[in-house]
TIRO-2110 file (N, C-alpha, C; in Angstrom, 1 decimal):
// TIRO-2110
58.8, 28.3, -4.2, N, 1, A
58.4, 29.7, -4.4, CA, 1, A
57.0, 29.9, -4.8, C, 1, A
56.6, 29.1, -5.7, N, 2, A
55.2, 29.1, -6.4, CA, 2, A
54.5, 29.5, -5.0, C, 2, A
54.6, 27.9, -3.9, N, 3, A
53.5, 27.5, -2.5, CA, 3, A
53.1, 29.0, -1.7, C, 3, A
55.0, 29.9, -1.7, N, 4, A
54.7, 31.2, -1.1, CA, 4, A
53.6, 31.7, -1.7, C, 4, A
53.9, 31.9, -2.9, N, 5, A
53.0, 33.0, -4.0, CA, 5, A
51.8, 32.4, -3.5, C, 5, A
50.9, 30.9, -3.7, N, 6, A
49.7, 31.0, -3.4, CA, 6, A
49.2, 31.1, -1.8, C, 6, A
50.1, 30.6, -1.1, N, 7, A
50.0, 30.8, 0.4, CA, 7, A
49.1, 32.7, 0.7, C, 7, A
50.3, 33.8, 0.2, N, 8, A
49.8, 35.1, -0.2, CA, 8, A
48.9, 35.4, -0.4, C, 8, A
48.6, 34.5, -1.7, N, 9, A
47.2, 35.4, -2.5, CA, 9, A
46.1, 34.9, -1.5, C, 9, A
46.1, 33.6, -0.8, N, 10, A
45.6, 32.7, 0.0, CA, 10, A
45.1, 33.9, 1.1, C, 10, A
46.0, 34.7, 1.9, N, 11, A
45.7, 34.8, 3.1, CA, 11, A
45.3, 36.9, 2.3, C, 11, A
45.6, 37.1, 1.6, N, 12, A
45.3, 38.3, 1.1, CA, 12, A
43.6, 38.0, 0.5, C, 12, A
43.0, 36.7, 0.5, N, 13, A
41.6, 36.0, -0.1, CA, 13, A
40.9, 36.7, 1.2, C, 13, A
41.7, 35.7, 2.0, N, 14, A
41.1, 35.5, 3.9, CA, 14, A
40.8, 37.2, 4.2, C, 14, A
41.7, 38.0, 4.4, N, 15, A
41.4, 39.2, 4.6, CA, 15, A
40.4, 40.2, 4.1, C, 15, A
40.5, 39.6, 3.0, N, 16, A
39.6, 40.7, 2.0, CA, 16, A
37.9, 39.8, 2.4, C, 16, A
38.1, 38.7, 2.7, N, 17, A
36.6, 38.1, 2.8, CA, 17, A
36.4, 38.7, 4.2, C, 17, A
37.0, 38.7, 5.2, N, 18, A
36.9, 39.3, 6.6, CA, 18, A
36.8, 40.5, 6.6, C, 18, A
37.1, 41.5, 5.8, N, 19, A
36.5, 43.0, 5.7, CA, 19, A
35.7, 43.0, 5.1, C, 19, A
35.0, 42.5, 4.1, N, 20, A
33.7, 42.5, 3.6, CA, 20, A
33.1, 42.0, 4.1, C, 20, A
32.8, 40.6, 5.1, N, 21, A
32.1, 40.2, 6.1, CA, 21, A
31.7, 41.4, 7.4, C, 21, A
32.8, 41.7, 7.8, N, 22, A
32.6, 42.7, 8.8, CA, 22, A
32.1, 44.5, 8.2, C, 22, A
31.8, 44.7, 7.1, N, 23, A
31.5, 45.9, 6.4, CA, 23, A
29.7, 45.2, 6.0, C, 23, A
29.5, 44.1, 6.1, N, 24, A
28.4, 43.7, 5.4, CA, 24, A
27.4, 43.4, 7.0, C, 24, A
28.2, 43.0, 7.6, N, 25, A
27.5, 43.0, 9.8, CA, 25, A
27.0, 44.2, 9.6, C, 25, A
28.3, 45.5, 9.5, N, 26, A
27.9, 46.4, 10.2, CA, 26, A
26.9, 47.1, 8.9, C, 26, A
26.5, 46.7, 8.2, N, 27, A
25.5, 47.6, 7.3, CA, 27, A
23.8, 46.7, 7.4, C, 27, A
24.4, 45.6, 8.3, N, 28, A
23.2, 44.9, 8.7, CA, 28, A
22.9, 45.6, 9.9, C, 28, A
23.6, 45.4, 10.7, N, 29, A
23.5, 46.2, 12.1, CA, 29, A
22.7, 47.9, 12.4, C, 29, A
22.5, 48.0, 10.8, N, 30, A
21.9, 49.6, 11.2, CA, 30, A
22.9, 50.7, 11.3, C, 30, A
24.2, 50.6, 10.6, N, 31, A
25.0, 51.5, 11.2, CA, 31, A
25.0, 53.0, 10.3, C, 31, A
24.8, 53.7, 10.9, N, 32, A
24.0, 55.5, 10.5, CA, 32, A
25.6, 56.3, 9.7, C, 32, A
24.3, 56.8, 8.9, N, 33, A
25.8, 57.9, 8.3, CA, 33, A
26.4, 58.6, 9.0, C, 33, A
27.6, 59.4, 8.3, N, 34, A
28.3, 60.3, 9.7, CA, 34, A
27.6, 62.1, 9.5, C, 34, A
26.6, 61.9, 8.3, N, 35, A
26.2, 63.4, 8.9, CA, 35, A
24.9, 63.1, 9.6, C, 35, A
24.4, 61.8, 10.2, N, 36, A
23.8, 61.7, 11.4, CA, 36, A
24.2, 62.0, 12.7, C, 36, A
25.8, 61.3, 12.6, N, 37, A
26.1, 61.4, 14.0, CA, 37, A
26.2, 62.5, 14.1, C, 37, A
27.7, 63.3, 13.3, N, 38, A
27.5, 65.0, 13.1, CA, 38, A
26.0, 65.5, 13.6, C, 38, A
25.4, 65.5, 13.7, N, 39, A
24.2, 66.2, 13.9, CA, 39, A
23.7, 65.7, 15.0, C, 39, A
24.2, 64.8, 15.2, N, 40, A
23.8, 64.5, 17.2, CA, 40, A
24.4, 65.2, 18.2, C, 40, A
25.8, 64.9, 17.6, N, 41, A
26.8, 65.5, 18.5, CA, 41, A
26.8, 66.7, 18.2, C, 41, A
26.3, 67.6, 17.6, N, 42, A
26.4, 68.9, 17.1, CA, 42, A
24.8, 69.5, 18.3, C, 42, A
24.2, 68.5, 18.3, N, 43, A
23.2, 68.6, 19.0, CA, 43, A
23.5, 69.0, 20.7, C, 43, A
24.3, 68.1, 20.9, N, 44, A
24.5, 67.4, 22.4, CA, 44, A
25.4, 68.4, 22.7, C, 44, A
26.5, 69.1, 21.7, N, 45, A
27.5, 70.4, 22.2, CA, 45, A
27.0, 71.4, 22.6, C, 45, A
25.4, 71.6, 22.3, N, 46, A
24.8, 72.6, 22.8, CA, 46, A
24.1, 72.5, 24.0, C, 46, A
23.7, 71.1, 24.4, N, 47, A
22.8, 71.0, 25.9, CA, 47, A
24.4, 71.7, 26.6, C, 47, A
23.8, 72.5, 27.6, N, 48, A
24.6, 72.7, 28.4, CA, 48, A
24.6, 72.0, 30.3, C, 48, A
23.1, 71.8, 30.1, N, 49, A
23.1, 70.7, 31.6, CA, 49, A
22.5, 69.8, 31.3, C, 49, A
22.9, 69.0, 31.3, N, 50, A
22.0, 67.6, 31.3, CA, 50, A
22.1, 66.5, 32.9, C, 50, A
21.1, 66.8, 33.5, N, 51, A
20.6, 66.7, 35.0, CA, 51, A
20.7, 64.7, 35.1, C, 51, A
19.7, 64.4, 34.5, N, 52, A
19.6, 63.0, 34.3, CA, 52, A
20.6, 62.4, 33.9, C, 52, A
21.7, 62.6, 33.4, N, 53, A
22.8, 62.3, 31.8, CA, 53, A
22.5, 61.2, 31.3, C, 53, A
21.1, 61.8, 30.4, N, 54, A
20.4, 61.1, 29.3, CA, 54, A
21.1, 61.1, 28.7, C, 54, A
21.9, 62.1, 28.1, N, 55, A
23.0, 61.8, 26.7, CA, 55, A
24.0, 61.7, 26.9, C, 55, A
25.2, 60.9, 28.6, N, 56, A
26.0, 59.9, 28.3, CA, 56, A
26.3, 58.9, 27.6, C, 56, A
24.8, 58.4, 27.4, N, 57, A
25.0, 57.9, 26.3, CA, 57, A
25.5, 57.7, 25.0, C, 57, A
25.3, 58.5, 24.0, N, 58, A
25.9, 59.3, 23.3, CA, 58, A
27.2, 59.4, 23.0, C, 58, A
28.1, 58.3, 23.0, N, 59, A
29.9, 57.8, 22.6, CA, 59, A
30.0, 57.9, 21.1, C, 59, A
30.9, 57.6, 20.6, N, 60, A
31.6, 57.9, 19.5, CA, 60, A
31.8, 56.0, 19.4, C, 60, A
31.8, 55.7, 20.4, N, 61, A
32.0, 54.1, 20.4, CA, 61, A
30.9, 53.4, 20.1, C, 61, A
29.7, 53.7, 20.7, N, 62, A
28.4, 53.1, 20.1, CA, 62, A
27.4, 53.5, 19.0, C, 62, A
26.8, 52.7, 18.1, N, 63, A
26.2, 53.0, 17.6, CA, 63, A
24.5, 54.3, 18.1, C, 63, A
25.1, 55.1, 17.1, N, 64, A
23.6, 55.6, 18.2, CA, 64, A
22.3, 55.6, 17.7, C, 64, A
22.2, 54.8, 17.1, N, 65, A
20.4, 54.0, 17.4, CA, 65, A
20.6, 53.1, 18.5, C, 65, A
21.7, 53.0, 18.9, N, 66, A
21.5, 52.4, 20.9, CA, 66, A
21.4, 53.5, 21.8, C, 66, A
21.8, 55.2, 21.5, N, 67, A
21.9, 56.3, 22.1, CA, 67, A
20.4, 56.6, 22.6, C, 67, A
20.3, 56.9, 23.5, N, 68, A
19.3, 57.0, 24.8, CA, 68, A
18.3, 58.0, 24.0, C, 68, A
17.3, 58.0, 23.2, N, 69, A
16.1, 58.7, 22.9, CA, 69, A
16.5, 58.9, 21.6, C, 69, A
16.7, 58.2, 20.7, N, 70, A
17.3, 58.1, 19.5, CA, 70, A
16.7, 56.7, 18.8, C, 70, A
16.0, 57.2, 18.1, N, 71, A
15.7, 56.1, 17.3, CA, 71, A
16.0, 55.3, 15.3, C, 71, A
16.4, 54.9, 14.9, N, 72, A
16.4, 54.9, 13.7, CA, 72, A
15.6, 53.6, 13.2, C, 72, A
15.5, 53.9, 11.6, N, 73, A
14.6, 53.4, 10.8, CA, 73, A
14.9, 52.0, 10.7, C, 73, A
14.2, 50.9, 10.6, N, 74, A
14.9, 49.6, 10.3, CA, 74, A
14.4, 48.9, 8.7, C, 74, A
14.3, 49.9, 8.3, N, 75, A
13.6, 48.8, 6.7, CA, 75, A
13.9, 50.4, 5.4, C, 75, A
14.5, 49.8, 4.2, N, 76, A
14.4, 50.3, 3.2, CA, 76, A
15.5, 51.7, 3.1, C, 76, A
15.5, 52.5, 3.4, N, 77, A
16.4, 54.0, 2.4, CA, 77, A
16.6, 54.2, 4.4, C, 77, A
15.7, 54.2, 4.6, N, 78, A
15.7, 54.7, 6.4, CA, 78, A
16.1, 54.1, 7.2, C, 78, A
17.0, 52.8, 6.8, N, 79, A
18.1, 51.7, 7.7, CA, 79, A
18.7, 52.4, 8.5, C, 79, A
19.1, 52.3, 9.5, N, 80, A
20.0, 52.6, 10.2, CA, 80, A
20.3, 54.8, 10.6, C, 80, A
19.2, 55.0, 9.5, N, 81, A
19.0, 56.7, 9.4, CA, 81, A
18.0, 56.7, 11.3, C, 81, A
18.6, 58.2, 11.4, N, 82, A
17.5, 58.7, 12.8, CA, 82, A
16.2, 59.4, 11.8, C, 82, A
15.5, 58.6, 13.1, N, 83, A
13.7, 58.8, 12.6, CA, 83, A
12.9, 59.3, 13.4, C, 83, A
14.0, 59.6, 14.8, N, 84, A
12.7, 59.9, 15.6, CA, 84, A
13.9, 60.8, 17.1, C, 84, A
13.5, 61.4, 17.6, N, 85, A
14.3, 62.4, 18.4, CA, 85, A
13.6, 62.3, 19.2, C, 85, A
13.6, 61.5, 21.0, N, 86, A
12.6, 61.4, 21.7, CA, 86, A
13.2, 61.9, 23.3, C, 86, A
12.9, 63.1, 23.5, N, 87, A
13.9, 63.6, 24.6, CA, 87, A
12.7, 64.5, 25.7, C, 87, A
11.9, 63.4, 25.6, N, 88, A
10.8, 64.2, 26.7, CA, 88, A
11.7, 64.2, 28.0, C, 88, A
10.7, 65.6, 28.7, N, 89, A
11.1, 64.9, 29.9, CA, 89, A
12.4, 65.0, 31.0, C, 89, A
13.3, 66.0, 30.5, N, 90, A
14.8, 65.3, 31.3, CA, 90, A
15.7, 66.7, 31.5, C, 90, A
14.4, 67.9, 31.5, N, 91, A
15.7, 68.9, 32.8, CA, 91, A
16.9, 69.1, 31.3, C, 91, A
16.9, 69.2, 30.3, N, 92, A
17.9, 69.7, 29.0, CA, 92, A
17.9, 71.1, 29.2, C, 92, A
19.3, 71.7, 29.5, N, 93, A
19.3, 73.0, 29.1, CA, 93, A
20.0, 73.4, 27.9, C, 93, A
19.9, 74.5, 27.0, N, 94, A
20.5, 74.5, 26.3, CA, 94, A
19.7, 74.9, 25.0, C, 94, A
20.5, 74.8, 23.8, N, 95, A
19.3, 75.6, 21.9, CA, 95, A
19.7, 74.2, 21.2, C, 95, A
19.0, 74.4, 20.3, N, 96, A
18.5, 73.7, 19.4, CA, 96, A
19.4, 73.9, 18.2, C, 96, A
20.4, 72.4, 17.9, N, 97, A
21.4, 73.1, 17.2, CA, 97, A
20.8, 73.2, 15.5, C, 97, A
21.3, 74.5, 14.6, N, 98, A
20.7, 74.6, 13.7, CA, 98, A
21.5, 72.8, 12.7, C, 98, A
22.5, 72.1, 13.2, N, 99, A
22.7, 70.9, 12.3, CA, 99, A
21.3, 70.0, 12.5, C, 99, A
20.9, 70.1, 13.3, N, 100, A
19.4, 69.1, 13.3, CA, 100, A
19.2, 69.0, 11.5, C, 100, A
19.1, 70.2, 11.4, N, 101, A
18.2, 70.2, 9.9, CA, 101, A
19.1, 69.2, 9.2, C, 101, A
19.9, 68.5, 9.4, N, 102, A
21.2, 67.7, 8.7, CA, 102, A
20.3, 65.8, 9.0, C, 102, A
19.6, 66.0, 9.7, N, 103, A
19.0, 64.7, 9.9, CA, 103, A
17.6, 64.2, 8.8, C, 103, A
18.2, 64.0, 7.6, N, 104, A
17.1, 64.3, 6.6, CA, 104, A
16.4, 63.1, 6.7, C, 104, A
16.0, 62.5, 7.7, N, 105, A
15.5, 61.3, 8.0, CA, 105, A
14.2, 61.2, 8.6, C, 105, A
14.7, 62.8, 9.3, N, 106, A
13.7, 63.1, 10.7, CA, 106, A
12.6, 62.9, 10.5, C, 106, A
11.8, 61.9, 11.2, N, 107, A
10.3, 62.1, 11.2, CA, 107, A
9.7, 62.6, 12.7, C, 107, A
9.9, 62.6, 13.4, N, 108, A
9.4, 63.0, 15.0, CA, 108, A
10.4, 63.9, 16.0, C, 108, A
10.3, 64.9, 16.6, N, 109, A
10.5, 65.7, 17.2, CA, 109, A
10.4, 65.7, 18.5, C, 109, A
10.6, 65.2, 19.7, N, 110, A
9.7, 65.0, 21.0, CA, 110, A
10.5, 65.7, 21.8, C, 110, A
10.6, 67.2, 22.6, N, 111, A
11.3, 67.3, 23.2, CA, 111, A
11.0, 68.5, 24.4, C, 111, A
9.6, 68.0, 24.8, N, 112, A
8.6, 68.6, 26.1, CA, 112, A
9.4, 69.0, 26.5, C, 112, A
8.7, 69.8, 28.2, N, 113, A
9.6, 69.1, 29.5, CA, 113, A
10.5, 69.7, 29.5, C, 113, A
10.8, 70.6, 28.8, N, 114, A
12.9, 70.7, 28.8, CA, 114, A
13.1, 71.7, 29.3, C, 114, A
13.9, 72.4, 29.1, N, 115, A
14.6, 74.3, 29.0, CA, 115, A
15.7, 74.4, 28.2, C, 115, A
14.4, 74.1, 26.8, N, 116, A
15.7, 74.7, 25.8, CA, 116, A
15.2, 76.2, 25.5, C, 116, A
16.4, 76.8, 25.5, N, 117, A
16.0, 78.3, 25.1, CA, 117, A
16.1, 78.5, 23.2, C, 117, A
16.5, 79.7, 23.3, N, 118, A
17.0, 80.2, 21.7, CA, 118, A
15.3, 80.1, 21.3, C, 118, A
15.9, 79.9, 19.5, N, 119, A
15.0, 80.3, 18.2, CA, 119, A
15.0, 78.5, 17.9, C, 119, A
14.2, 78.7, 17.3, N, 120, A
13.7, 77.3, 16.5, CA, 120, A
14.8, 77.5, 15.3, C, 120, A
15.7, 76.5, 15.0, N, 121, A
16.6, 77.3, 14.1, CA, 121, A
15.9, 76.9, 12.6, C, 121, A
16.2, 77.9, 12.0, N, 122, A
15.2, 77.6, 10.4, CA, 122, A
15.4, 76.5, 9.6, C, 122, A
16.9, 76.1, 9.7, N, 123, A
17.2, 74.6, 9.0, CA, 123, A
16.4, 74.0, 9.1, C, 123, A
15.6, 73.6, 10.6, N, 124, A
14.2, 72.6, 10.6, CA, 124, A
13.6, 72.6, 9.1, C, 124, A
13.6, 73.9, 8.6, N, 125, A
12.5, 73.2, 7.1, CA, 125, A
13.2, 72.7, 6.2, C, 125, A
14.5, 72.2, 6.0, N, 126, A
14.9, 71.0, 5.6, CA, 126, A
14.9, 69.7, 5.9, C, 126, A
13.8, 69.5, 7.1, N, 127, A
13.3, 67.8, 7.5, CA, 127, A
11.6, 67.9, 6.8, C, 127, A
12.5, 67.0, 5.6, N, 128, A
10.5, 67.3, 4.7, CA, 128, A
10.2, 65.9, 4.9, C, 128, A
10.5, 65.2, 5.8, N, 129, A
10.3, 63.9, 6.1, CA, 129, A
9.5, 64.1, 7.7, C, 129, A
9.9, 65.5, 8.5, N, 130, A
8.9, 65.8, 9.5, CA, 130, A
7.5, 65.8, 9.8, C, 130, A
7.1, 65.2, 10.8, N, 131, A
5.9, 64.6, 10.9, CA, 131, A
5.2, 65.1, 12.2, C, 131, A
6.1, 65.2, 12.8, N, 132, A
5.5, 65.3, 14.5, CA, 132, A
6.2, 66.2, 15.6, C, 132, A
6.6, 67.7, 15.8, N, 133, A
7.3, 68.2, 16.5, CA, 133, A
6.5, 68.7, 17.7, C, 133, A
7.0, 68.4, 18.8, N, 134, A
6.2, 69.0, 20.3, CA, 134, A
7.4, 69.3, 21.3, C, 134, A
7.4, 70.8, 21.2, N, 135, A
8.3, 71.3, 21.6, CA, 135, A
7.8, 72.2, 23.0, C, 135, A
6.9, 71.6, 23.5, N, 136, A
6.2, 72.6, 24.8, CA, 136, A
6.6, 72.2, 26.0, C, 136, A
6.5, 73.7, 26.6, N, 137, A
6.7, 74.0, 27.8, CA, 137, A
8.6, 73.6, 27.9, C, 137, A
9.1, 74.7, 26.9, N, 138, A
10.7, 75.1, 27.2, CA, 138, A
10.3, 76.4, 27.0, C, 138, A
11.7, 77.1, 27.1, N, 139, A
11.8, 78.9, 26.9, CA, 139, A
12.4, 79.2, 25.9, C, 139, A
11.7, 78.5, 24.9, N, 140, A
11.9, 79.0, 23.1, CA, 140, A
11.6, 80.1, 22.8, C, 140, A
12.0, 81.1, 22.0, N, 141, A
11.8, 82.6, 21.9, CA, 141, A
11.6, 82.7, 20.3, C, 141, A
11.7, 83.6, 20.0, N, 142, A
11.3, 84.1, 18.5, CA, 142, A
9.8, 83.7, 18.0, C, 142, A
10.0, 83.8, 17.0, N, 143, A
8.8, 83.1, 16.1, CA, 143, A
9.1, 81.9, 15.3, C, 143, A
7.3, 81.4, 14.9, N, 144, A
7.7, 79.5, 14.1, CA, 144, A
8.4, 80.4, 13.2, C, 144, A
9.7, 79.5, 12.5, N, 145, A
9.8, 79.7, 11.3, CA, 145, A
9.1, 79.6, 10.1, C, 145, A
8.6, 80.6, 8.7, N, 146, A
8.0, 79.9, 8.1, CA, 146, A
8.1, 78.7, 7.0, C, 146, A
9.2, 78.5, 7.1, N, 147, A
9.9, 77.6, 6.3, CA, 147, A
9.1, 76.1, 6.9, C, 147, A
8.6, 75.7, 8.8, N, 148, A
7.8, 74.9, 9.1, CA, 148, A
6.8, 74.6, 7.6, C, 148, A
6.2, 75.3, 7.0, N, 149, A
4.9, 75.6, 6.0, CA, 149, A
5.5, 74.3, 5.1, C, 149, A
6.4, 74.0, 4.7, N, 150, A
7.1, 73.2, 4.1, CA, 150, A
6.8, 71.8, 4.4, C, 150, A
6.7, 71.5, 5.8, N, 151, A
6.3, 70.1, 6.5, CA, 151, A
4.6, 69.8, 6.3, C, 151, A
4.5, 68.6, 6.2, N, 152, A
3.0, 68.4, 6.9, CA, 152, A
3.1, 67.7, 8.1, C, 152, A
2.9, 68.3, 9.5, N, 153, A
3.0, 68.2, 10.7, CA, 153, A
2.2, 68.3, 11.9, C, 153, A
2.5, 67.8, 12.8, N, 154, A
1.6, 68.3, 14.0, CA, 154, A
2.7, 68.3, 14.8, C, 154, A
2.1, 70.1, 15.2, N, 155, A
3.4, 71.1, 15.7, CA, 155, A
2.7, 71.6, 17.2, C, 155, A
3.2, 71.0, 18.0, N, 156, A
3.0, 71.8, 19.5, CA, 156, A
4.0, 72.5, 20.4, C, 156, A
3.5, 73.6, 20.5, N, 157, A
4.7, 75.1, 20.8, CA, 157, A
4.5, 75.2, 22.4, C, 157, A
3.1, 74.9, 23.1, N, 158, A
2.6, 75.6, 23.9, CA, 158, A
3.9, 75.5, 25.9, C, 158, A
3.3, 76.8, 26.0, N, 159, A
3.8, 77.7, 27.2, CA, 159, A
5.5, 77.3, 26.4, C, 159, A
5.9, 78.5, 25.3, N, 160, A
7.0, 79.0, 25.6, CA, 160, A
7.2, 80.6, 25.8, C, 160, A
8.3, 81.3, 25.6, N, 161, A
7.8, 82.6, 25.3, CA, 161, A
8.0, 83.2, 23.9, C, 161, A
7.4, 82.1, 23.2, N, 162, A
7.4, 82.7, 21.5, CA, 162, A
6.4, 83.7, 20.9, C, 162, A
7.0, 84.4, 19.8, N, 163, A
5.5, 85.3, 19.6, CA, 163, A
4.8, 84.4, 18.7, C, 163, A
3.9, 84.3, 18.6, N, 164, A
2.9, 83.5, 17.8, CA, 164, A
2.6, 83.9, 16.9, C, 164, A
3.4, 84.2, 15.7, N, 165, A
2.5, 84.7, 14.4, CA, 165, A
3.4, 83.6, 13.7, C, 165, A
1.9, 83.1, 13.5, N, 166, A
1.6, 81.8, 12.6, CA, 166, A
1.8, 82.2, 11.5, C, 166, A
2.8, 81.6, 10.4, N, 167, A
2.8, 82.1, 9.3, CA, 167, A
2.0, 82.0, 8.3, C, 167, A
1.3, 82.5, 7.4, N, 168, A
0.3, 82.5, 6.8, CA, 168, A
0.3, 81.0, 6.1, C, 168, A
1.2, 80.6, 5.6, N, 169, A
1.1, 79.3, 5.0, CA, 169, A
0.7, 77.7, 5.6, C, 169, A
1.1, 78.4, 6.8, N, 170, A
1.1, 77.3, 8.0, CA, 170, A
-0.6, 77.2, 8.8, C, 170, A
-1.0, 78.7, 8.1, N, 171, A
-2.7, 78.4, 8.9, CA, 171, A
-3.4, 77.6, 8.1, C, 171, A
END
């Protein structure tokens, strides 16, 4: 009876070292919080064509710092966090979902080239980690938010149909 009992605790050892092993991979591995992914896929519900299917990629199965224009941090608090949103380029139709602001990681913006319409949504000024947004030449409407004033950035708007009043903070 004893052999059972340690046999047990034996394989109840094994198990518990094999989830911690495999919880300690994947925290090596870079693996991102879930109000990152939330905020990708919150992202990606809004493209409505995606021409190239750049964001096939984009599973629920893969990590997405392997997701196609997506980058994250590899050292310190920004492990495995998205650091960089690189979507030049690729025929995106669609707005700019206000969860972005949920990516408090964000340092880079890149998303030329496109046809995203809508408003710049205002959560953006909750990325105070933003560094670099270049959003030109889509058919963005409204005005910057002034909540941008919040970032220190380098912000490129040009050829959308936004009105341009710079907000005083931001000149």
């Amino acid at each position: 009876m004893a052999e059972t009992g340690h046999s047990s605790l034996l394989m109840l050892l094994l198990l518990v070292s094999a989830a911690t092993t495999a919880a300690q991979r994947a925290s090596m591995a870079g693996v991102s919080t879930p109000s990152d992914h939330l905020a990708l896929m919150s992202f990606k519900s809004l493209i409505q064509i995606d021409p190239s299917s750049a964001l096939s990629s984009w599973r629920s199965n893969q990590s997405l710092c392997q997701w196609h224009g997506v980058t994250c941090g590899t050292r310190g608090r920004r492990r495995g966090r998205v650091v960089a949103l690189d979507l030049a380029n690729l025929g995106l139709h669609g707005t700019i979902s206000p969860a972005i602001g949920n990516l408090t990681y964000l340092r880079k913006l890149h998303f030329p080239m496109n046809r995203m319409g809508g408003t710049i949504p205002p959560e953006i000024s909750r990325l105070l980690e933003l560094r670099y947004v270049n959003l030109s030449f889509n058919s963005l409407e409204g005005s910057i938010p002034g909540s941008l004033s919040d970032c220190y950035l380098l912000l490129s708007l040009f050829c959308n149909k936004m009105t341009f009043m710079v907000p005083s903070l931001l000149g």
